[in-house]
C-alpha positions in Angstrom: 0.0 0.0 0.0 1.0 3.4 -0.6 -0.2 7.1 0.4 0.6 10.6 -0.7 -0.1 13.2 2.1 0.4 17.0 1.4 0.7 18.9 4.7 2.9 21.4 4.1 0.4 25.0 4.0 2.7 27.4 1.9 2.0 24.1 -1.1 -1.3 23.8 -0.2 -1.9 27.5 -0.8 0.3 28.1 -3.6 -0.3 24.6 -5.3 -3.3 22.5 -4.4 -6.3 25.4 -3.5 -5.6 26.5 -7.1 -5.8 23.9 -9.1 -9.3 23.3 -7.8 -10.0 26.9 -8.0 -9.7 26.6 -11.4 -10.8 23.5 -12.1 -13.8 23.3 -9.4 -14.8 19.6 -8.4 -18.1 18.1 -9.9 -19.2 16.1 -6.7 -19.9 16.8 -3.5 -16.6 16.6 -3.4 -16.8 20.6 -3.8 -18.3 21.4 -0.4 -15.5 19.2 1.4 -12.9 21.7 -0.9 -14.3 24.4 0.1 -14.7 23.5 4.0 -10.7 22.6 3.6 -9.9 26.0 1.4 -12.1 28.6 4.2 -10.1 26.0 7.1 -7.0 27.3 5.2 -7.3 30.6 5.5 -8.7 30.7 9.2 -5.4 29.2 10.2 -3.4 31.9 8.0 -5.1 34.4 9.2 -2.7 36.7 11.4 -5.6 38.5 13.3 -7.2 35.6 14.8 -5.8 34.5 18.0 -5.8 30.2 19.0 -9.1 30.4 20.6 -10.4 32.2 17.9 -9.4 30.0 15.5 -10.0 26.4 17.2 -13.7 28.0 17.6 -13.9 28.6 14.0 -12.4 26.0 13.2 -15.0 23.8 15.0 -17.8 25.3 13.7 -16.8 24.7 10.4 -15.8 21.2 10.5 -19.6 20.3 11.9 -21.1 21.6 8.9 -22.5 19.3 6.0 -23.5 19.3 2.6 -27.9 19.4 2.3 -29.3 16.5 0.6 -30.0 18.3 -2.6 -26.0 19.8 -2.7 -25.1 20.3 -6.2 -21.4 21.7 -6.8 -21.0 25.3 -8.0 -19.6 23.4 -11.5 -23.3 22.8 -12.4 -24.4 26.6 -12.1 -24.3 27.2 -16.0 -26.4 24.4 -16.1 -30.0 25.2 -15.3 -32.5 23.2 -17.8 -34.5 20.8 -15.4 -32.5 17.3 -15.9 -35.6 15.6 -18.0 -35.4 18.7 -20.3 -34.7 17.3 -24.1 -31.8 20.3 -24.3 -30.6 19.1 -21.4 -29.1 16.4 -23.4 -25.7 18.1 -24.6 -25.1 20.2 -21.4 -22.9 18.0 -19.8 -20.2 17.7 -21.9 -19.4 21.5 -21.2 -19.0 20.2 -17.5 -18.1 16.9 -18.0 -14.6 16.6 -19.9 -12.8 13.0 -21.1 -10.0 13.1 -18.4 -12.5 14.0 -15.4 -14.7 11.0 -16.3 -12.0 8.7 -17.1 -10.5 9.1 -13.3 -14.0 9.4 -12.2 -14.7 6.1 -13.6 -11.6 4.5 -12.8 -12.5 5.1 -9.4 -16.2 4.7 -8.8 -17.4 2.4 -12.0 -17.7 -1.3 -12.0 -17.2 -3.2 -15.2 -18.7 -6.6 -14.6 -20.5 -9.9 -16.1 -23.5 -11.1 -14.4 -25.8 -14.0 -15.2 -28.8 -13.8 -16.8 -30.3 -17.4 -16.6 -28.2 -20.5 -16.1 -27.4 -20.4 -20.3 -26.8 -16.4 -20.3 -24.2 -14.3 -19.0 -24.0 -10.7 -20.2 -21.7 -7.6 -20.0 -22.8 -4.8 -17.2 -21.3 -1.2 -16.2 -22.8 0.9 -13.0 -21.7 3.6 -10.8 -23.3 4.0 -7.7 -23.6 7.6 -5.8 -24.5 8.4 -2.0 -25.5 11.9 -3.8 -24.6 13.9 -6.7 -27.8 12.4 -9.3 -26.8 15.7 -11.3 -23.0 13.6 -12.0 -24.7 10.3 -13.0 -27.4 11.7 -15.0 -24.6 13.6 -17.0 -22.6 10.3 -17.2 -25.6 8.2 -18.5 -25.7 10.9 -21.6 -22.4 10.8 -22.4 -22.1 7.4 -22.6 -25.3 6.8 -24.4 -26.9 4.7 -21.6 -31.0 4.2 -21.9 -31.3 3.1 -18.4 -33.1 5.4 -16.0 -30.5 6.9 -12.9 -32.6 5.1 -10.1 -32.4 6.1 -6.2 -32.2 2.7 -4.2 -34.0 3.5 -0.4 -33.2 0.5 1.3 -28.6 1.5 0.8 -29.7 5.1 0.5 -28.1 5.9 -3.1 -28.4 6.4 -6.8 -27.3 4.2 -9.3 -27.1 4.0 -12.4 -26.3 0.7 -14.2 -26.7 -1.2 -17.5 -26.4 -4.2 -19.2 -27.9 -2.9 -22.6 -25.7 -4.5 -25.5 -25.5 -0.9 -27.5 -24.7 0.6 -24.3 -22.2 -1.8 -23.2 -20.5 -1.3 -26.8 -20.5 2.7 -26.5 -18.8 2.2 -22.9 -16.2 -0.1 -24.2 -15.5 2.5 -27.4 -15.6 5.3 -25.0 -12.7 4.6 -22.5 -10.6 2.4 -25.1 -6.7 3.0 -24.7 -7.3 5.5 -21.7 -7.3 4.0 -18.4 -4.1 3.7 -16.6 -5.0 1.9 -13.0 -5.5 -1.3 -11.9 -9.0 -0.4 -13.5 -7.7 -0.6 -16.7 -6.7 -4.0 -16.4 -10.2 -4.6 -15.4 -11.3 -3.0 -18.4 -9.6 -4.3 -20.7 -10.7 -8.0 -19.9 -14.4 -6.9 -20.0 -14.4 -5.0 -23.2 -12.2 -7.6 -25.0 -14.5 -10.5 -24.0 -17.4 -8.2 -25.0 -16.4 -7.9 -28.4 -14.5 -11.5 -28.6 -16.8 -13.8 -26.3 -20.6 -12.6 -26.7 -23.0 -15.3 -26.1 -20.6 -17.6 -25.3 -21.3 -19.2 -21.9 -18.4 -21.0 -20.9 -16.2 -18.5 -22.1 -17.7 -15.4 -20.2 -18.0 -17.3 -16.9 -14.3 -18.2 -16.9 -13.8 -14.3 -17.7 -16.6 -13.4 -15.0 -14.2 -15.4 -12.4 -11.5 -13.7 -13.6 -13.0 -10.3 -12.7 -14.2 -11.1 -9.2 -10.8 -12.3 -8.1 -9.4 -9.3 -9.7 -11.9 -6.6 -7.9 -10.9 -9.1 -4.8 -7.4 -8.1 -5.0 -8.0 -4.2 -5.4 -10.6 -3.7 -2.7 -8.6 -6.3 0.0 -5.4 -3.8 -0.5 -6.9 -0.4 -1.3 -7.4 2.0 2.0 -10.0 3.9 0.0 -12.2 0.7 -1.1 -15.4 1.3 -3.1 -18.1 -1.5 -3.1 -20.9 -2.2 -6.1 
């Protein structure tokens, strides 16, 4: 395992607060930013004494995002999300590079049986919040499936199994991933577009998958489950 801490506050302020300044995070992900970035300068701030500051400080770190929280990303966008001209808007906020990470991180590329003769090809993302993200997500990729809020785990999903779906997903992030989601990747789409229909090939390839997403979880700090 491996970690990469920044602690140092002269880098944070020079380095990290402005790169997300200018390139603002599309999750909730924002409001946890922005908590950290008003932290900053409560801590830089020369006419605050201790006190003053652990007080701030404290108030701050007790506040949370509202149920409804969309980042400050989405403000340009303001067409209801069933709107038909909805329907390009989110590649103006959602470039290639963000989804790619977004996807190597959250997504799940997976086979899953059908009957006991079928076995297709699937791809979800699920979301605590954020329906805004995966409703963006499901255009650019093309995906039919409805983003669906699940009560009983309290999240939004959004999931497919569609085949023309599947084979814009597997177009999409072709050659981009660089992870241990990319290995992933690759062995789904290939046995998309090389094993289709073929039972006894896609369930050696579905084994293959689970062992793999095994591994990753078992020896990530930062696991994601789906």
């Amino acid at each position: 395992m491996a970690s990469f801490r920044i602690r140092d506050r002269k880098t944070i302020g020079n380095l990290i607060i402005p790169i997300f300044d200018k390139y603002p995070l599309l999750t909730t992900k924002y409001f946890n930013f922005d908590k950290f970035k008003q932290a900053y300068f409560i801590l830089e701030n020369p006419i605050l004494n201790k006190i003053e500051k652990f007080n701030l400080l404290e108030s701050l770190k007790s506040t949370t995002p509202s149920e409804d929280y969309i980042s400050p990303a989405w403000n340009n966008v303001t067409l209801p999300l069933g709107d038909a001209n909805w329907r390009s808007l989110p590649t103006k906020v959602i470039l290639k590079p963000w989804l790619i990470g977004f996807v190597e991180a959250e997504g799940s590329f997976y086979l899953v049986s059908k009957d006991k003769n079928r076995i297709v090809h699937g791809f979800g993302i699920t979301q605590k919040l954020d329906r805004v993200v995966l409703e963006g997500i499901k255009k650019i990729l093309h995906i039919s499936t409805q983003v669906v809020y699940k009560q009983n785990y309290d999240h939004y999903i959004l999931d497919t199994t569609n085949s023309r779906a599947i084979k814009n997903i597997s177009e999409y992030f072709f050659n981009t991933m660089k992870g241990m989601k990319s290995v992933e990747y690759r062995i789904w789409s290939r046995s998309f577009n090389k094993y289709k229909g073929n039972y006894d090939q896609l369930y050696k390839v579905k084994e293959i998958l689970i062992k793999l997403r095994k591994i990753r979880v078992n020896n990530s700090i930062f696991s994601t489950k789906f």
